[in-house]
N, C-alpha and C positions, 0 to 999 in steps of 0.2 A: 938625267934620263929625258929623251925628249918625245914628247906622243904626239901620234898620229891622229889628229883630227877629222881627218879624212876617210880613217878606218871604219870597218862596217860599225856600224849603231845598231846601240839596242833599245826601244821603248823606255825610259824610267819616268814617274808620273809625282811630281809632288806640291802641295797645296802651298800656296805663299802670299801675306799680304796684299792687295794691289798695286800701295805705295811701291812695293818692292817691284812688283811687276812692270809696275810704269818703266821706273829709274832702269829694268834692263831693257827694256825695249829701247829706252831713247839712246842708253848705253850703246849698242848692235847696232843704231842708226850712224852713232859716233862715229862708230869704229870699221862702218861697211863691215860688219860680220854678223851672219846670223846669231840668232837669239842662243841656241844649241852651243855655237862655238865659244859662244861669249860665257856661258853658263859651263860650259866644259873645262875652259879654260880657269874660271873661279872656282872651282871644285881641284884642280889640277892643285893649284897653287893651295887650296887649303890643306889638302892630303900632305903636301911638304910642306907646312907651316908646322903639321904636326909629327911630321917625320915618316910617314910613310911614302915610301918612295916607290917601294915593289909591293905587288899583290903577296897581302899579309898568309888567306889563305886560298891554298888547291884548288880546294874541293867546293864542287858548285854546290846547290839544293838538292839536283838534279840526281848527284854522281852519291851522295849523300843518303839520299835517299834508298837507292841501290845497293849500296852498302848496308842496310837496314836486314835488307832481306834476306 
């Protein structure tokens, strides 16, 4: 399955050593790709390391929520 890096984005926000943050930054310099792509890309490959390949579920927060009611 191959993703779209280019596809619209959405905010996700999370806290990480700085050692970590250095090594991607200089990573993204490597690689001429932004920090984002480089970070999507390492997530991409984790999700299929553990065998997720398709969105596990539907249903967002949002849609979830609605269904509450």
């Amino acid at each position: 399955m191959k993703v779209d890096l280019k596809a619209s984005k959405k905010l996700f926000t999370v806290r990480l050593p700085e050692s970590v943050i250095r090594d991607i930054k200089l990573l993204s310099v490597d690689l001429d790709k932004s920090i984002s792509d480089v970070l999507a890309e390492a997530v991409i490959d984790l999700v299929r390391k553990h065998g997720r390949t398709q969105v596990a579920y539907s249903t967002t927060a949002t849609e979830a929520k609605k269904a509450k009611r």
